[in-house]
C-alpha positions as CSV (number, residue, x, y, z in Angstrom):
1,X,118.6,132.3,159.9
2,X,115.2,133.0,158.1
3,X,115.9,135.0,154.8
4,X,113.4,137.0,153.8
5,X,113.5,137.7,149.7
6,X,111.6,140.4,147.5
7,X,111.6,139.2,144.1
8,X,110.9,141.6,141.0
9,X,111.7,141.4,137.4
10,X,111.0,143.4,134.0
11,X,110.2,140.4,131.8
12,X,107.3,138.4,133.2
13,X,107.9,135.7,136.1
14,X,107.8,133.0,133.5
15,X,110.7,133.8,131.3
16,X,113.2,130.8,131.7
17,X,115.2,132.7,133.4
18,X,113.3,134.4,135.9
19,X,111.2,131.5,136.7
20,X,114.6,129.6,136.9
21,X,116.2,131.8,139.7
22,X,112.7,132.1,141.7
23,X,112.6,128.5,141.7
24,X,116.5,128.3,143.1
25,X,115.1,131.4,145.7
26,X,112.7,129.3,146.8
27,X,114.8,126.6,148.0
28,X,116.2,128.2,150.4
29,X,114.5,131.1,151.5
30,X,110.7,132.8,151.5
31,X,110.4,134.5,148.6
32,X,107.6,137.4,147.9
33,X,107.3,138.2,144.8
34,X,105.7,141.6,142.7
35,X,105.4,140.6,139.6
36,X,103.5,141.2,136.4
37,X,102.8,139.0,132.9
38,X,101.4,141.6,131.0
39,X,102.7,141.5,127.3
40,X,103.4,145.0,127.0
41,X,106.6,146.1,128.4
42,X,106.2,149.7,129.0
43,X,102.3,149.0,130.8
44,X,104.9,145.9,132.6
45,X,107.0,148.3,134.1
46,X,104.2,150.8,135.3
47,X,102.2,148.0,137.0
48,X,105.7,146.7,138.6
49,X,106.9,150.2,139.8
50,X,103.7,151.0,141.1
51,X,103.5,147.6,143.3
52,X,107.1,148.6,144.2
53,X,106.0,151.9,145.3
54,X,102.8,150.7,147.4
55,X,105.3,147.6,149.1
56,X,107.3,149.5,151.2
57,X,105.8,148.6,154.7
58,X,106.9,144.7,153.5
59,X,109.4,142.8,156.0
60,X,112.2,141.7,153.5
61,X,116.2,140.8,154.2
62,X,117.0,141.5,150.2
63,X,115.7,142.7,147.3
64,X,116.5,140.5,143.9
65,X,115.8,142.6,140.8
66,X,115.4,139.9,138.0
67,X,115.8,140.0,134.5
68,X,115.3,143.0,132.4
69,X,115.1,145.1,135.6
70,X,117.2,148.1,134.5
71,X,114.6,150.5,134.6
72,X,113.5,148.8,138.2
73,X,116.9,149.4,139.4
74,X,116.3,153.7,139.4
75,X,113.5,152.5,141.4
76,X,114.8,150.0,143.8
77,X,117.6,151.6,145.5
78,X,115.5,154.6,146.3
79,X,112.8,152.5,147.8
80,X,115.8,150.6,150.0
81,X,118.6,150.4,152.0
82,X,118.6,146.8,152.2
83,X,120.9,144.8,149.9
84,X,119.9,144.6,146.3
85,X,121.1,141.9,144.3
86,X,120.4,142.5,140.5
87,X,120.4,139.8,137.5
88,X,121.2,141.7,134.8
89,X,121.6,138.9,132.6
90,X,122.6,140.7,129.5
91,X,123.3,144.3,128.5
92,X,121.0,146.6,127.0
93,X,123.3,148.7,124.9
94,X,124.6,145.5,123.7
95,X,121.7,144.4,122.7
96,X,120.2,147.2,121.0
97,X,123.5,148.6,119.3
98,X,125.3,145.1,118.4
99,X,123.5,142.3,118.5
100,X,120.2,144.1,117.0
101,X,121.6,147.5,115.5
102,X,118.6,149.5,116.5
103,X,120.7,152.0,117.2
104,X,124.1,153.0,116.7
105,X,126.2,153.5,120.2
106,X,126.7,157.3,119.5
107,X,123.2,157.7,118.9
108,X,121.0,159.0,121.8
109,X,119.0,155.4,122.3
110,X,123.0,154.4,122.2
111,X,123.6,156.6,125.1
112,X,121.1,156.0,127.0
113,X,120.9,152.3,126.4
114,X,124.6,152.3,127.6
115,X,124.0,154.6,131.1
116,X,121.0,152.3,131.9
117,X,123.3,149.5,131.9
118,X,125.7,151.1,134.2
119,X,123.5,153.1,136.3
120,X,121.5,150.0,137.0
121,X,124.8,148.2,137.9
122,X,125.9,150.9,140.2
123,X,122.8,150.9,141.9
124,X,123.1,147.0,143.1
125,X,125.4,145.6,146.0
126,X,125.7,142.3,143.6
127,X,125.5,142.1,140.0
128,X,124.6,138.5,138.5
129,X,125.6,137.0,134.8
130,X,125.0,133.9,133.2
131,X,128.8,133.8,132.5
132,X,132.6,134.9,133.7
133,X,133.1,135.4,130.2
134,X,129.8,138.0,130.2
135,X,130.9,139.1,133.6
136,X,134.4,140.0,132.1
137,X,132.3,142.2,129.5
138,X,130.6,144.0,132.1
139,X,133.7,145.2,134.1
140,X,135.5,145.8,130.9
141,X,132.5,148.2,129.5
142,X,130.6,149.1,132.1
143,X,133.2,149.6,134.6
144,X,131.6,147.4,137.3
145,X,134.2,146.4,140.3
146,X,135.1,142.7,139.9
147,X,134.2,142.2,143.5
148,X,130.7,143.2,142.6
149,X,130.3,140.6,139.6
150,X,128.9,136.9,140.0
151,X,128.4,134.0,137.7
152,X,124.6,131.9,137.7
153,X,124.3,129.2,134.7
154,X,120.7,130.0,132.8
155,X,119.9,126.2,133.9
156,X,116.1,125.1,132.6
157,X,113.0,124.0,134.1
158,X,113.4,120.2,134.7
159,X,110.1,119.5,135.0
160,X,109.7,120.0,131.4
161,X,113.2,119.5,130.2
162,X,114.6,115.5,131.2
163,X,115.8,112.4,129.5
164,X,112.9,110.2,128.0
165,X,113.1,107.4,125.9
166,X,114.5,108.2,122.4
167,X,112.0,108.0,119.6
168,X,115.0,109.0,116.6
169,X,114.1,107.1,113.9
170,X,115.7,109.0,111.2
171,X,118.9,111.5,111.4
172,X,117.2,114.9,112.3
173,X,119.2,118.0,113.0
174,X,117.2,120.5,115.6
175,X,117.7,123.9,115.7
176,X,115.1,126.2,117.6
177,X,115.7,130.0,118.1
178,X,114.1,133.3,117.9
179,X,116.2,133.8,114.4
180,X,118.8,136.4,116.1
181,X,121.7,137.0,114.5
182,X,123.9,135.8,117.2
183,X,121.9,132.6,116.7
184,X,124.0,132.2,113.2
185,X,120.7,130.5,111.7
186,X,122.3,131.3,108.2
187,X,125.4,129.4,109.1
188,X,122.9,126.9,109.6
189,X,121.2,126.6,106.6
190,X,124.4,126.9,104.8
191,X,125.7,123.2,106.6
192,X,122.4,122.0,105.8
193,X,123.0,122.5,102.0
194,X,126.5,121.0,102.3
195,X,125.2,118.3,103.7
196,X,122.3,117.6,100.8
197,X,124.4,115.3,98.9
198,X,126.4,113.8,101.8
199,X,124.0,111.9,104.1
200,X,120.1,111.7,104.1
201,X,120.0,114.0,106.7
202,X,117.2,116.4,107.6
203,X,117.2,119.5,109.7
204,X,114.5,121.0,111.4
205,X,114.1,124.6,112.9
206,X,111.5,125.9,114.9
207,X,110.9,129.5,115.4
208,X,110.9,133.1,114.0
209,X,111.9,136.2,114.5
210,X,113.8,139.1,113.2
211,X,116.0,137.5,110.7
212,X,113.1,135.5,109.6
213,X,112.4,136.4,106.1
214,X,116.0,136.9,105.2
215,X,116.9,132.9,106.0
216,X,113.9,132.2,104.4
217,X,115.6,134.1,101.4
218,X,118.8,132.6,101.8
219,X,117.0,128.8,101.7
220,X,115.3,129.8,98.2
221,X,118.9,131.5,96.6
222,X,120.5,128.3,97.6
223,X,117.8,126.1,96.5
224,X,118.3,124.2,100.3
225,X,115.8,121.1,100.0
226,X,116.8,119.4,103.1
227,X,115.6,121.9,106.2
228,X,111.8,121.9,107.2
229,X,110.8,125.4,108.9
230,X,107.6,124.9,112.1
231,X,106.1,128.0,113.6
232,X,107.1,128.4,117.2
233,X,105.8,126.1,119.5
234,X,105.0,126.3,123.4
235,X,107.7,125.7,126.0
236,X,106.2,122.7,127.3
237,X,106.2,121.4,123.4
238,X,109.8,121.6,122.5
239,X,111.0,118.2,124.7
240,X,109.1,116.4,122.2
241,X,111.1,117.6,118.9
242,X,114.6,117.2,120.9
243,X,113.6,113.5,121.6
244,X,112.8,113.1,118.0
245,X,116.6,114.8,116.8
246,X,119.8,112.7,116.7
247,X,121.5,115.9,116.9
248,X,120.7,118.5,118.5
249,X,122.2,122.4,118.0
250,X,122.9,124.5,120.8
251,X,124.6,127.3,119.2
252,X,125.5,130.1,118.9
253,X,127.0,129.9,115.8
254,X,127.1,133.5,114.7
255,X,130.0,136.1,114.7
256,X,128.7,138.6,117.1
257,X,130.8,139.2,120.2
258,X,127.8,138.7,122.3
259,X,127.8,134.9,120.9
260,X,131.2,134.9,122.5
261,X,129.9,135.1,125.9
262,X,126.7,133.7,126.5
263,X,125.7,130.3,126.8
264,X,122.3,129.4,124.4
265,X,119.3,128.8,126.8
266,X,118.3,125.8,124.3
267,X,122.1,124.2,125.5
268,X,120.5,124.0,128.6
269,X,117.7,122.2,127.5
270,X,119.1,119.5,125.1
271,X,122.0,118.7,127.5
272,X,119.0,118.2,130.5
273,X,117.2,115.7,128.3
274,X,120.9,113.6,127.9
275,X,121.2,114.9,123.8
276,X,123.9,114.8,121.9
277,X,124.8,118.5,121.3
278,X,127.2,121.0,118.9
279,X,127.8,124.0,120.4
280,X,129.9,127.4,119.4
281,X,133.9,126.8,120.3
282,X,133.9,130.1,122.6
283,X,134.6,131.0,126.4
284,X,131.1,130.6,127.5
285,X,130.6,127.0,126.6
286,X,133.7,126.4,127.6
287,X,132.5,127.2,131.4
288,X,130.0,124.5,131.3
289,X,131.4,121.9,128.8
290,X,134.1,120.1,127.7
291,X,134.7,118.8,123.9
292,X,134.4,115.5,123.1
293,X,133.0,115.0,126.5
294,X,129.2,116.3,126.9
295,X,129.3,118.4,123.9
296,X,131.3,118.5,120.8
297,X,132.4,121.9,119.2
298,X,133.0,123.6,116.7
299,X,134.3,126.9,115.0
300,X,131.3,129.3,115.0
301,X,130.4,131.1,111.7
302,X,131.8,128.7,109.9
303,X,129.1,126.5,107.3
304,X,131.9,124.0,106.7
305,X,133.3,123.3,110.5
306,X,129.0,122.8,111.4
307,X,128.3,120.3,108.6
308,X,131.6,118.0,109.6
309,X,130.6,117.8,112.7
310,X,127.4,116.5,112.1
311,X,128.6,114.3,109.7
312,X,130.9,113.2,112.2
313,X,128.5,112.7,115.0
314,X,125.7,111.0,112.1
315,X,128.1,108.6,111.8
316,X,129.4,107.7,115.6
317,X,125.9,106.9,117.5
318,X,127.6,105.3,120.0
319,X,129.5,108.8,121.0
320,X,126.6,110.7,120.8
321,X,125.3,108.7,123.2
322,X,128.6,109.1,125.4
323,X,128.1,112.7,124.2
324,X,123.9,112.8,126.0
325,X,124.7,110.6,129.0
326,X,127.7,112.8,130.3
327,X,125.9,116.0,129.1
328,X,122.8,114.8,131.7
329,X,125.4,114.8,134.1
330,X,127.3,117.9,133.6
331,X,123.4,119.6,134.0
332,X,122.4,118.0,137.1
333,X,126.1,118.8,138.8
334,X,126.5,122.5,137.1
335,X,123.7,123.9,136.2
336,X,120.5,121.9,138.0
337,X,118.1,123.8,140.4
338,X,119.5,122.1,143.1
339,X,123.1,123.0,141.9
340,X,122.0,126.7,141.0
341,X,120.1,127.1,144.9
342,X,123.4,126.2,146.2
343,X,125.3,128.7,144.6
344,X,122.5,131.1,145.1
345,X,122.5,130.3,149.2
346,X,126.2,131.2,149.4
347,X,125.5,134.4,147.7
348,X,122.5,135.7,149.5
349,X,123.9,135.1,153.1
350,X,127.1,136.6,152.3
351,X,125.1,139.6,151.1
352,X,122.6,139.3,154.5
353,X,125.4,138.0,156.7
């Protein structure tokens, strides 16, 4: 049966995850996409809706509302009666009351953040997360039927992120982020200091963000000497600093619930270029990886638990490279394009069937 897809999204079709999921699509089916990469999210949406609008006479089987399509769903199931199947990826209230306390939940942007969420939801015949454990969070909150709720890894784009050659020639710690506070950056830089009279160790972190200054802050009041700081680099530049790291960190690390449930994107990526990784002890990783195994955990917020098990892993190499060859391997079976498509195909004709 030819499948006919209608792709759209509210971030641009080259987030990770987005371009991810397309790339799965494509597989499979003929996807059509309406799209738009303009920076400005609100100017996004408007050129998006208005496409939307203007497609109706297209011949499609289902519509797949990518991420950050909330404000697309309104949209969508007006424009349709075909099945819509929507990749919510994370929640909006969460995000905006919890994770980055713009507003409070009983404020008005709380409100509405939180009927978005579930409005948008409703709206869909399928609901997509990157996790059960997320999943779990969306029926518990949101009120979304179970039946209604799928898992999809984040995966990566493997042709950027594979194994190459290692060039470690010292004990580097990577950390890249957007300096959340999920991310746990301060927990972080707290191991990093424990670690100063311990082992010649160095940590690196690429990024910035909204919790920028403050770590910056913290690294000063602790007088931390052993963690460089880079700007944020392109996507297509980061394989270059994990085959350069001994370890890498996948996170999360911080005390948020969110950081209970999700699954860093940069796992993903170290684990597809066979690297040794520390990841949070929650649910989420504990979908995709096993301690000790493809990964090695440890207790999140917790400077202490982070800095032993770098230490630990500093001085094992031959486990670490256990560690990167069976984390390759868990990618490729789990959470690959070709293992993401699969899952995807089972979805879409159940929802076409």
């Amino acid at each position: 049966m030819d499948i006919r897809i209608l792709f759209t999204s509210g971030r641009e079709p080259e987030y990770p995850r987005n371009a991810v999921i397309r790339a799965a699509l494509a597989q499979h089916f003929e996807v059509i996409s309406i799209t738009d990469s303009t920076r400005n999210l609100p100017l996004r949406y408007l050129r998006v809706g208005g496409h939307l609008l203007k497609a109706t006479k297209i011949d499609f089987d289902l519509m797949f509302v990518g991420f950050l399509g909330q404000p697309l769903m309104l949209l969508a199931r007006r424009l349709t009666r075909k099945p819509i199947l929507f990749d919510a990826f994370l929640s909006v209230y969460d995000t905006l009351c919890f994770d980055r306390r713009i507003f409070t939940p009983q404020s008005a942007g709380g409100k509405m953040a939180f009927w978005l969420d579930r409005a948008s939801c409703a709206r869909a015949d399928r609901v997509l997360l990157d996790t059960h454990a997320h999943a779990d969070y969306f029926q518990r909150t949101f009120s979304v039927p179970k039946t209604k709720l799928q898992s999809l890894f984040v995966g990566c784009d493997e042709n950027i992120f594979y194994p190459r050659k290692s060039r470690i020639t010292t004990p580097l710690v990577l950390y890249y982020g957007s300096f959340l506070p999920l991310q746990g950056i301060d927990v972080i830089v707290r191991a990093a200091k424990l670690l100063e009279g311990r082992s010649n160790v160095d940590f690196r972190i690429i990024g910035t963000g909204r919790e920028a200054a403050h770590i910056r802050a913290l690294v000063s009041e602790l007088d931390v000497r052993n963690v460089t700081f880079l700007p944020p680099v392109l996507l297509g530049q980061l394989p270059e600093h994990i085959q350069e790291a001994a370890i890498c960190l996948g996170g999360h690390f911080g005390a948020s619930a969110k950081a209970e449930r999700v699954i860093a994107g940069k796992t993903f990526q170290c684990i597809a270029m066979g690297k040794a990784t520390i990841v949070g002890d929650n649910a989420a990783n504990r979908e995709l990886l096993r301690h000790g195994y493809d990964a090695w955990f440890c207790r999140m917020n917790d400077p202490e638990a982070l800095a032993e098990a770098i230490l630990h892993l500093l001085n094992n190499p031959k486990l670490c490279a256990q560690l990167g060859d069976n984390a390759h391997q868990t990618f490729m079976e789990r959470a690959s394009i070709q293992a993401l498509s699969g899952q995807l195909k089972k979805i879409v004709e159940s929802m076409t069937g």
